[in-house]
MOPAC internal coordinates of N, CA, C and O (Angstrom, degrees):
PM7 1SCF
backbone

  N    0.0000 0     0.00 0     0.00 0    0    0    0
  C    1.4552 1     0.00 0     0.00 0    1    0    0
  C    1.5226 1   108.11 1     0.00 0    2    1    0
  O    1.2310 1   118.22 1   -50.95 1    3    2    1
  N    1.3981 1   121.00 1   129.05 1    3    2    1
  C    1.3682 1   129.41 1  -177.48 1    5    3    2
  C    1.8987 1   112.02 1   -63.31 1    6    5    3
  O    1.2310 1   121.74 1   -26.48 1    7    6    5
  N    0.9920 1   114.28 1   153.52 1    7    6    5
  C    1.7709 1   123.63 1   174.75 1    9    7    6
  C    1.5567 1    89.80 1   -55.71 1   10    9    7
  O    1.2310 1   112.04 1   133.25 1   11   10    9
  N    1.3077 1   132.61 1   -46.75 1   11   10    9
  C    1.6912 1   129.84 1  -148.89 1   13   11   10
  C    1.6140 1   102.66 1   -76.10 1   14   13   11
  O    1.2310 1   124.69 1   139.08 1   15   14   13
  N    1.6935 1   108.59 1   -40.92 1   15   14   13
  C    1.7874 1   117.96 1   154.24 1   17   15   14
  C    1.2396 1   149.16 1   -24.61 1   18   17   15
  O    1.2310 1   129.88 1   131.31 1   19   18   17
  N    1.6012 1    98.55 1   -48.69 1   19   18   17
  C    1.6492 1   122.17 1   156.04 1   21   19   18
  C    1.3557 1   114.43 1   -42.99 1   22   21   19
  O    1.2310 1   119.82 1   133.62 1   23   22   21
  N    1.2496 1   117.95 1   -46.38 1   23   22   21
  C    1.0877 1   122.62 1  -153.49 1   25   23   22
  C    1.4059 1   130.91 1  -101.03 1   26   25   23
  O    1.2310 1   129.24 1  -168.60 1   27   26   25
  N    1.5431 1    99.80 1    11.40 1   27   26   25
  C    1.1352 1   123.32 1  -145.43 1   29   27   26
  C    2.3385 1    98.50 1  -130.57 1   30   29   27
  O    1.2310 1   127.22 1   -33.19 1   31   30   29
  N    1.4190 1   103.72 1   146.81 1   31   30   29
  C    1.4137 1    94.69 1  -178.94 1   33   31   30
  C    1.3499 1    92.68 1   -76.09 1   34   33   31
  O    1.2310 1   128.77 1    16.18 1   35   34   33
  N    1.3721 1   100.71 1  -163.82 1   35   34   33
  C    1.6667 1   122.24 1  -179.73 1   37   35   34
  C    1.6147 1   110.64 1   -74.37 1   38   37   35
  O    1.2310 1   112.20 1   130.46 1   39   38   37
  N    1.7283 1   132.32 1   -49.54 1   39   38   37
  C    0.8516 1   140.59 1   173.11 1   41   39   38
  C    1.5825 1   124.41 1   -78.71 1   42   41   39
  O    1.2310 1   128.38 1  -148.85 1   43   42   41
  N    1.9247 1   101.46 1    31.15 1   43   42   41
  C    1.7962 1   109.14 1  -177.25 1   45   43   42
  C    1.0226 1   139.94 1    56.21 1   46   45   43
  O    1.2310 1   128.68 1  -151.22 1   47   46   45
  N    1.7758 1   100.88 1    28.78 1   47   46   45
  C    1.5342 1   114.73 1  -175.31 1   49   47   46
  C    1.4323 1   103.33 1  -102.56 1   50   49   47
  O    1.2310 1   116.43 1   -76.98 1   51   50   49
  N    1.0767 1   124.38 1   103.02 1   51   50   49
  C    1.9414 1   123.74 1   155.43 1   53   51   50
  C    1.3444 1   118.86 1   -12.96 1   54   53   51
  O    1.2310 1   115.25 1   -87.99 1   55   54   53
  N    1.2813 1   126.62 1    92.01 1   55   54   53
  C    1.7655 1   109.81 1   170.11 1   57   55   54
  C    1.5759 1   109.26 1   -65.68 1   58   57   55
  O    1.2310 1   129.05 1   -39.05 1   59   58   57
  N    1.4249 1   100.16 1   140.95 1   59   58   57
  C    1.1853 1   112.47 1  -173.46 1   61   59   58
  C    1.2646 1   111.56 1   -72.24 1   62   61   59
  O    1.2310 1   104.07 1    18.96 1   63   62   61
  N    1.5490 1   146.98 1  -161.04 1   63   62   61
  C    1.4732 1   154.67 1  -170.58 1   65   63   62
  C    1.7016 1    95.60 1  -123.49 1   66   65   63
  O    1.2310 1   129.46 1   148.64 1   67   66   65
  N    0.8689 1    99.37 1   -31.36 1   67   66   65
  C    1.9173 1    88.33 1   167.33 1   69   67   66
  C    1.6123 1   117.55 1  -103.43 1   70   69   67
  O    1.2310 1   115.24 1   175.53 1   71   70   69
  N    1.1951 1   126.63 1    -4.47 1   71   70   69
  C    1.2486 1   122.32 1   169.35 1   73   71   70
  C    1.7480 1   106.23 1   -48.75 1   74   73   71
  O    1.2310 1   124.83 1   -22.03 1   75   74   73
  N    1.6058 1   108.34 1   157.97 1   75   74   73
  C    1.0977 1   123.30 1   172.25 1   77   75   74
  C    1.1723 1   118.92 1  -161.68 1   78   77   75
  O    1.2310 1   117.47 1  -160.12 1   79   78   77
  N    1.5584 1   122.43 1    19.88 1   79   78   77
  C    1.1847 1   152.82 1   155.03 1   81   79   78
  C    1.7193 1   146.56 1  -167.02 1   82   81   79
  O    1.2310 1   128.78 1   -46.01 1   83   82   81
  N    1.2516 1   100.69 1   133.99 1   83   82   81
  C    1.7382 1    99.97 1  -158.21 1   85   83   82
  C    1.4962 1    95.96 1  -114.27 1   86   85   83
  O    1.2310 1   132.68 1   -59.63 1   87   86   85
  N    1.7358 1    93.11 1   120.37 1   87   86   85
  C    1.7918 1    82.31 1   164.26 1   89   87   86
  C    1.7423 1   117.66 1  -112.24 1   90   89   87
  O    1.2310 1   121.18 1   -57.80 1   91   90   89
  N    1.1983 1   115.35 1   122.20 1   91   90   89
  C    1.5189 1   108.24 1  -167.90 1   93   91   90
  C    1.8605 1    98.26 1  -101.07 1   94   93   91
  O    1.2310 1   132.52 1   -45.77 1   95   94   93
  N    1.7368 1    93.41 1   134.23 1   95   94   93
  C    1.1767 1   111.80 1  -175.31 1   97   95   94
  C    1.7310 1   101.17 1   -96.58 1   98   97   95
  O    1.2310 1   117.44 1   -70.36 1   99   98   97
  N    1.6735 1   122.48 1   109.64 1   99   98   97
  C    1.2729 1   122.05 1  -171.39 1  101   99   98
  C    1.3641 1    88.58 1  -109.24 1  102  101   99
  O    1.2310 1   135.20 1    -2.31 1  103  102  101
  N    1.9495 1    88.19 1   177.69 1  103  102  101
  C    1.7200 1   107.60 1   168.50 1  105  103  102
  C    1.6150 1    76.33 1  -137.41 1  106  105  103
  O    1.2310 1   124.55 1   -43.76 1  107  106  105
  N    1.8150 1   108.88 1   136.24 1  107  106  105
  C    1.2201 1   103.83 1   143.75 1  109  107  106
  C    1.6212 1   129.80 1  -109.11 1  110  109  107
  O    1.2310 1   122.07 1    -4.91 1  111  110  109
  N    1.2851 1   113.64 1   175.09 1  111  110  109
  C    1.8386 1   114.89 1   168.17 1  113  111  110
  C    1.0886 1    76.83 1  -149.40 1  114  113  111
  O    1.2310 1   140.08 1    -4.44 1  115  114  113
  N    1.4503 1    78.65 1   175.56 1  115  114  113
  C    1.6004 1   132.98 1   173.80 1  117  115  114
  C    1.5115 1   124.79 1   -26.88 1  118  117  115
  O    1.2310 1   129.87 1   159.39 1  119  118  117
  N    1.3940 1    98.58 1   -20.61 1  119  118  117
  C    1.4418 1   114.94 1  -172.33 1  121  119  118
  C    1.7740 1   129.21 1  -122.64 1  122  121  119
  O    1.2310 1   137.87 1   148.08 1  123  122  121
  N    1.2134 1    82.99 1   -31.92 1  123  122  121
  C    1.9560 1   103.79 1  -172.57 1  125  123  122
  C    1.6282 1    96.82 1  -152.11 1  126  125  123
  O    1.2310 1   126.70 1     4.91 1  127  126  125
  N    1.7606 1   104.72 1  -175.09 1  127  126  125
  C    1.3033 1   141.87 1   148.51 1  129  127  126
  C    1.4138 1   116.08 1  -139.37 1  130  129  127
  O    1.2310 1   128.55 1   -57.71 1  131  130  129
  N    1.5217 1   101.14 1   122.29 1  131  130  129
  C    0.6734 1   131.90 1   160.87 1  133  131  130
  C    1.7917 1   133.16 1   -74.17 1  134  133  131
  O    1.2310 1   115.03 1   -66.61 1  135  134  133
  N    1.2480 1   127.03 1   113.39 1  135  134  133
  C    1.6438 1   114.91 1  -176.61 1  137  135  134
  C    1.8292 1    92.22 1   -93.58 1  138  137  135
  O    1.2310 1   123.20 1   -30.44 1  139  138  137
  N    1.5258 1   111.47 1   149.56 1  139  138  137
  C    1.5091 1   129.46 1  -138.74 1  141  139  138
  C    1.4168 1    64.61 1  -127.69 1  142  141  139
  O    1.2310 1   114.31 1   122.73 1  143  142  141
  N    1.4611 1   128.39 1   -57.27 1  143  142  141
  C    1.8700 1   120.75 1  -138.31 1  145  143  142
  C    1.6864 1   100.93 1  -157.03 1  146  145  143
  O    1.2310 1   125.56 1    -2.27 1  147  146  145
  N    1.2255 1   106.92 1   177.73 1  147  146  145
  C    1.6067 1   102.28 1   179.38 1  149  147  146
  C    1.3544 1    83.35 1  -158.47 1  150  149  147
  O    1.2310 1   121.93 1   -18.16 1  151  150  149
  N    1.5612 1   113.91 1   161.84 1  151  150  149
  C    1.3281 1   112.05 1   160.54 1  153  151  150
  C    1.6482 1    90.59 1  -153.75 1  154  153  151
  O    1.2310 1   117.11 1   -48.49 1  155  154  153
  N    1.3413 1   123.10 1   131.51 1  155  154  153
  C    1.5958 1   148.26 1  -174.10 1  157  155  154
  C    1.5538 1    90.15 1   -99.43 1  158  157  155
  O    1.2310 1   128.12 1   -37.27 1  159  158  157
  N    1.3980 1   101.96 1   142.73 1  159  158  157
  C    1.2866 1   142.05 1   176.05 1  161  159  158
  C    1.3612 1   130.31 1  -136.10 1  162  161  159
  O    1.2310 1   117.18 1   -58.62 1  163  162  161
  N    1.5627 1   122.96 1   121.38 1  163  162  161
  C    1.6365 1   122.01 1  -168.77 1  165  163  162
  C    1.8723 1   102.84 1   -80.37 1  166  165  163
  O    1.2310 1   114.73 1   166.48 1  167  166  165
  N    1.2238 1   127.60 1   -13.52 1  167  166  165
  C    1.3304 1   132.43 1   161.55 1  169  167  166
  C    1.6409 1    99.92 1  -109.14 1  170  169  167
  O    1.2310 1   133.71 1   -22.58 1  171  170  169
  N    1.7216 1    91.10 1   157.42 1  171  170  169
  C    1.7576 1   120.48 1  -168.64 1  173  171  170
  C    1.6653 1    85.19 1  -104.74 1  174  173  171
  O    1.2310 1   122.94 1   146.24 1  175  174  173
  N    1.4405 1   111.96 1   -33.76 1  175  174  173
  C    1.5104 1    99.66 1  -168.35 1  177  175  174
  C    1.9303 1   100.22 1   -75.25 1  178  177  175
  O    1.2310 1   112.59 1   156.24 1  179  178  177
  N    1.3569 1   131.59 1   -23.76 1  179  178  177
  C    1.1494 1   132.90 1  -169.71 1  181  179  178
  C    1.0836 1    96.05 1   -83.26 1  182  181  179
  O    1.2310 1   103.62 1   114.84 1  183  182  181
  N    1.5032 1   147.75 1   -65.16 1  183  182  181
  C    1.8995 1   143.83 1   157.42 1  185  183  182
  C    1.3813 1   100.14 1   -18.70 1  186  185  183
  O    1.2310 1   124.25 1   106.84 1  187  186  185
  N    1.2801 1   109.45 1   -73.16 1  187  186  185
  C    1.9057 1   107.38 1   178.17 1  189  187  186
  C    1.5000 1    99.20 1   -20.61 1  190  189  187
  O    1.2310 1   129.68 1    96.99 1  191  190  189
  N    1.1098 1    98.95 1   -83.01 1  191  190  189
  C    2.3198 1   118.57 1  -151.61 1  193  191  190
  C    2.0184 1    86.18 1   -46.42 1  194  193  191
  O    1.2310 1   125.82 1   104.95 1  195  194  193
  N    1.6775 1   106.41 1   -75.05 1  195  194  193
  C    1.4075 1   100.67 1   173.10 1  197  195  194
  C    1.7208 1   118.10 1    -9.44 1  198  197  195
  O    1.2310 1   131.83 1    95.85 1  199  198  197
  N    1.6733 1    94.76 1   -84.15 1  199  198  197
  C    1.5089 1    91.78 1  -163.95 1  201  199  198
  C    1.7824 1   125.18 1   -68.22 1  202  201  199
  O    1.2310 1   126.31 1   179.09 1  203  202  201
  N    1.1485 1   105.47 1    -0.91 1  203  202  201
  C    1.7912 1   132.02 1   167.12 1  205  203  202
  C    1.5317 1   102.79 1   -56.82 1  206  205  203
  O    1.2310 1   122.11 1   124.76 1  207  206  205
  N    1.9557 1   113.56 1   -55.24 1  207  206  205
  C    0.9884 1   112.79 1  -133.44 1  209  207  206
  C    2.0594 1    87.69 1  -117.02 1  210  209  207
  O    1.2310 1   125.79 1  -175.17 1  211  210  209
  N    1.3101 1   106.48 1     4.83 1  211  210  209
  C    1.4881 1   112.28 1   164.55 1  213  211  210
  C    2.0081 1   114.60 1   -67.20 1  214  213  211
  O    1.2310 1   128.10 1   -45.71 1  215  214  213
  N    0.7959 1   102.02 1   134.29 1  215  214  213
  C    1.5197 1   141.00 1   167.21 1  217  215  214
  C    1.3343 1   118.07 1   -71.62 1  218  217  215
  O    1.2310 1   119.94 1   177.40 1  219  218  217
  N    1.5381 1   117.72 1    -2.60 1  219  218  217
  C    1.1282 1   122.36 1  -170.58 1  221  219  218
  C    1.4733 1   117.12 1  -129.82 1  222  221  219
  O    1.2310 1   113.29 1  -100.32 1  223  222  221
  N    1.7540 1   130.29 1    79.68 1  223  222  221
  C    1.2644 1   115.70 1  -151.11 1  225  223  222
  C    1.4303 1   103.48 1   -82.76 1  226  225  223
  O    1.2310 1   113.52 1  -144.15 1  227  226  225
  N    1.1723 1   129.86 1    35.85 1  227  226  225
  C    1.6978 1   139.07 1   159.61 1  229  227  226
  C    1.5639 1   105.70 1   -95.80 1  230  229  227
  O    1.2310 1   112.22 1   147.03 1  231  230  229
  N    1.2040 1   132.29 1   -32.97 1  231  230  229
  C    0.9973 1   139.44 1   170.82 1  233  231  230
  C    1.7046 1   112.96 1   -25.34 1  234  233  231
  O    1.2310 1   120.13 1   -25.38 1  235  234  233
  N    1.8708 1   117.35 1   154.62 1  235  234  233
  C    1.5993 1   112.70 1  -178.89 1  237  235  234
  C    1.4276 1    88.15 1  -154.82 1  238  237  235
  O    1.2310 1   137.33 1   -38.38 1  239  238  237
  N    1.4804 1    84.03 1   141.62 1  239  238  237
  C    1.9159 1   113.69 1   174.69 1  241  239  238
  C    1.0058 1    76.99 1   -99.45 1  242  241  239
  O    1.2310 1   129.34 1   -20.26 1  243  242  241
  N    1.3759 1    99.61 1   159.74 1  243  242  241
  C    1.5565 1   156.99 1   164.06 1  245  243  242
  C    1.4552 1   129.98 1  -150.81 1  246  245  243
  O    1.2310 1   111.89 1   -85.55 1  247  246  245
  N    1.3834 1   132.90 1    94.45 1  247  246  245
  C    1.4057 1   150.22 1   164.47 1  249  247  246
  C    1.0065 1   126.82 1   -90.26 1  250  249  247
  O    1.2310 1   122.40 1   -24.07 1  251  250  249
  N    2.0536 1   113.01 1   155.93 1  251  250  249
  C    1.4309 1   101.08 1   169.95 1  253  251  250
  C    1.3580 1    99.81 1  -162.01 1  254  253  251
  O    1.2310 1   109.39 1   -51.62 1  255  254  253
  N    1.3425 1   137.49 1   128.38 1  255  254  253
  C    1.2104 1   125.37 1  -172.55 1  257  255  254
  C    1.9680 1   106.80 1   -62.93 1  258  257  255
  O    1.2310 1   127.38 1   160.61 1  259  258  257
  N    1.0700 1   103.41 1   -19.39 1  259  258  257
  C    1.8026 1   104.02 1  -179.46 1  261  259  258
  C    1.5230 1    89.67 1  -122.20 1  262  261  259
  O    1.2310 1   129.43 1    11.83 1  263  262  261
  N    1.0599 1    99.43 1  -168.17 1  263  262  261
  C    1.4187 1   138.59 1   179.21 1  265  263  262
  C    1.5734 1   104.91 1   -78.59 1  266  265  263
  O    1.2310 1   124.72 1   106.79 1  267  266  265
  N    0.9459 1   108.54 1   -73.21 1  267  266  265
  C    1.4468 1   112.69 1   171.65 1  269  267  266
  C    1.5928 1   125.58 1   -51.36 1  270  269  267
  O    1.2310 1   127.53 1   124.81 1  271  270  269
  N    1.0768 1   103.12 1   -55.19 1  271  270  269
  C    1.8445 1   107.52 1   165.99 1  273  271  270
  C    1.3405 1    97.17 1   -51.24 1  274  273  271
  O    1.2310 1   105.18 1   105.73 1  275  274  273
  N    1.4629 1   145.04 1   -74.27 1  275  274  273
  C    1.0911 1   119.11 1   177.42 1  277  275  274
  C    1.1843 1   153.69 1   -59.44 1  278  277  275
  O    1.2310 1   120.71 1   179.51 1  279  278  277
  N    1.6281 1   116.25 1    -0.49 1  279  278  277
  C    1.5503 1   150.65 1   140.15 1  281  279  278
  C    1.6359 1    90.10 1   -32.64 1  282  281  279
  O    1.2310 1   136.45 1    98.86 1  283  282  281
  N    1.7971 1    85.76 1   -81.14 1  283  282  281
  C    1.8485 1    89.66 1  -160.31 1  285  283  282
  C    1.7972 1   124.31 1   -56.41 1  286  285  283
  O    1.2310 1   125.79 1   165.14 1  287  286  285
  N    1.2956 1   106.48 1   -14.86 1  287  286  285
  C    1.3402 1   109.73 1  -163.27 1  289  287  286
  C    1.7712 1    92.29 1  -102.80 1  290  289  287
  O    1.2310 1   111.11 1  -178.75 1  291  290  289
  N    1.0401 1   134.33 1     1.25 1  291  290  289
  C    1.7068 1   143.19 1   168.70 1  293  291  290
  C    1.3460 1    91.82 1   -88.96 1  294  293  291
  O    1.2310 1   119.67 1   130.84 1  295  294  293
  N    1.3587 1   118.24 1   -49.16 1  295  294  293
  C    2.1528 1   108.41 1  -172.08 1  297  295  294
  C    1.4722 1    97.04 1   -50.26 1  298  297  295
  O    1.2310 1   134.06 1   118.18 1  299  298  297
  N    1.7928 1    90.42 1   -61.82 1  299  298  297
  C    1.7607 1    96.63 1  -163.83 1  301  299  298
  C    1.5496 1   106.61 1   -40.05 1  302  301  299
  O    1.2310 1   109.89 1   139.67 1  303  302  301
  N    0.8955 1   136.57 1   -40.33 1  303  302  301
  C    1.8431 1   131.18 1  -156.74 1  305  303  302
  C    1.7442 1    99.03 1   -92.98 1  306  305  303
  O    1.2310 1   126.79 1   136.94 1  307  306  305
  N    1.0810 1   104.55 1   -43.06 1  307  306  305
  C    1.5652 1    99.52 1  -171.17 1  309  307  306
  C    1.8703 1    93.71 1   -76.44 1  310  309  307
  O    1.2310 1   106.73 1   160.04 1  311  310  309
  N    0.8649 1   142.29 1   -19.96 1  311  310  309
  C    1.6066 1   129.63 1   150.04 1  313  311  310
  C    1.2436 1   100.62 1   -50.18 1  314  313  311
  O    1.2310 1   116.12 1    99.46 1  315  314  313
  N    1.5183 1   124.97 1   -80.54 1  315  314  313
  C    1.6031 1   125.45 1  -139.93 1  317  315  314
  C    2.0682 1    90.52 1   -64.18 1  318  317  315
  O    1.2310 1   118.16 1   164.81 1  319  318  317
  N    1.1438 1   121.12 1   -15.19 1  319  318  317
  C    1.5619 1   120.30 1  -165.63 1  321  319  318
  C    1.4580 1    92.33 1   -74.87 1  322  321  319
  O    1.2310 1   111.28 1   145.47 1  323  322  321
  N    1.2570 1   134.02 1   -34.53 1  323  322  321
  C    1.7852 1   145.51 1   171.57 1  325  323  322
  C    1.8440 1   107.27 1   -47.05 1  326  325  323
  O    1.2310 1   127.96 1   138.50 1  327  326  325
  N    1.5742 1   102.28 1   -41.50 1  327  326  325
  C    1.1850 1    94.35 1  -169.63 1  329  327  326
  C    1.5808 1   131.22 1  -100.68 1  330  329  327
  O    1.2310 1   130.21 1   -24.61 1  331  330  329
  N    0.9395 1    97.91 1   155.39 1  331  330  329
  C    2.0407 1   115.75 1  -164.32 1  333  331  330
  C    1.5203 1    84.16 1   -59.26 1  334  333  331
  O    1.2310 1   113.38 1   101.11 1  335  334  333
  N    1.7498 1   130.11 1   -78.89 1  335  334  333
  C    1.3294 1   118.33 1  -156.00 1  337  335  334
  C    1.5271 1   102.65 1   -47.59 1  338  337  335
  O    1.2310 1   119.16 1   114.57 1  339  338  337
  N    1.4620 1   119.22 1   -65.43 1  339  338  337
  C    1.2040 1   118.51 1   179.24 1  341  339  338
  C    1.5721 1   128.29 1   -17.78 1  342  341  339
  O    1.2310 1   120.86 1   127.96 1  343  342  341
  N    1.3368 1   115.96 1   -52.04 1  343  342  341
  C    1.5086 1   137.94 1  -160.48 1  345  343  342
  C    2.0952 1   101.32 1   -96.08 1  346  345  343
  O    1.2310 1   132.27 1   152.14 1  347  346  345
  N    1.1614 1    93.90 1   -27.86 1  347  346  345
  C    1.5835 1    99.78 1   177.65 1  349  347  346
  C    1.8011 1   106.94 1   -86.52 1  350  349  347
  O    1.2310 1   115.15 1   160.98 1  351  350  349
  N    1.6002 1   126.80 1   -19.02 1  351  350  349
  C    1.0667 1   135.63 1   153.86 1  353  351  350
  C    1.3968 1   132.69 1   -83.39 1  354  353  351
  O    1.2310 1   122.51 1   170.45 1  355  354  353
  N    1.4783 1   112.81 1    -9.55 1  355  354  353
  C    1.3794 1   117.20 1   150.65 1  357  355  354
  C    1.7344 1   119.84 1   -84.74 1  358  357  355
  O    1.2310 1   113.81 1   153.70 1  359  358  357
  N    1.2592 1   129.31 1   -26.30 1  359  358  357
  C    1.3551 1   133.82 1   161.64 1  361  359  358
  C    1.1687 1   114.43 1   -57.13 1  362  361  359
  O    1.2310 1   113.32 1   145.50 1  363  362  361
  N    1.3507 1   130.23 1   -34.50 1  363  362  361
  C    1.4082 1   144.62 1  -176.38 1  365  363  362
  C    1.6891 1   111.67 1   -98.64 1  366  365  363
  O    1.2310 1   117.68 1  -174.84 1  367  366  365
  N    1.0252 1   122.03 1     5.16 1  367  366  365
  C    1.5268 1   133.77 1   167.11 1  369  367  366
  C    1.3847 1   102.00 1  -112.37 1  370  369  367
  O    1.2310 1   111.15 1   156.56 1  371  370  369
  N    1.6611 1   134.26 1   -23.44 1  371  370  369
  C    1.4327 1   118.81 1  -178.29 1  373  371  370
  C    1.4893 1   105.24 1  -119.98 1  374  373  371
  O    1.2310 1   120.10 1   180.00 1  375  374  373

């Protein structure tokens, strides 16, 4: 995976340097999740209300009080999104 990748959501959007929240709009199956859309936010409390007020209980926050916390807390999820328990505990939460 390239340095420019990191930095980047799942659906090839650049996080910005003032973002401080990512809400990724998924579809899941049987097999994976997929993120469809993303939309970045310079407030965590505006991602909050967003992902509150989504229609989509596949949907995933992502926060960070910095820039970087929200770097690290986008790795963390796009790992656990790889995994079977993970993905077999979101089927079983919706």
């Amino acid at each position: 995976m390239g340095s420019d990748r990191l930095l980047q959501t799942l659906d090839g959007i650049e996080v910005e340097l003032t973002t401080r929240g990512i809400l990724y709009i998924c579809k899941l199956s049987e097999i994976d999740i997929k993120v469809i859309g993303s939309i970045q936010f310079e407030s965590s409390f505006d991602a909050l209300n967003a992902y509150a007020n989504t229609r989509n209980p596949e949907s995933q926050l992502i926060t960070g009080k910095t820039y970087d916390e929200l770097i690290k807390n986008m790795h963390t999820l796009h790992g656990m999104m790889g995994k079977e328990s993970w993905l077999h505990m979101l089927r079983e939460s919706i």
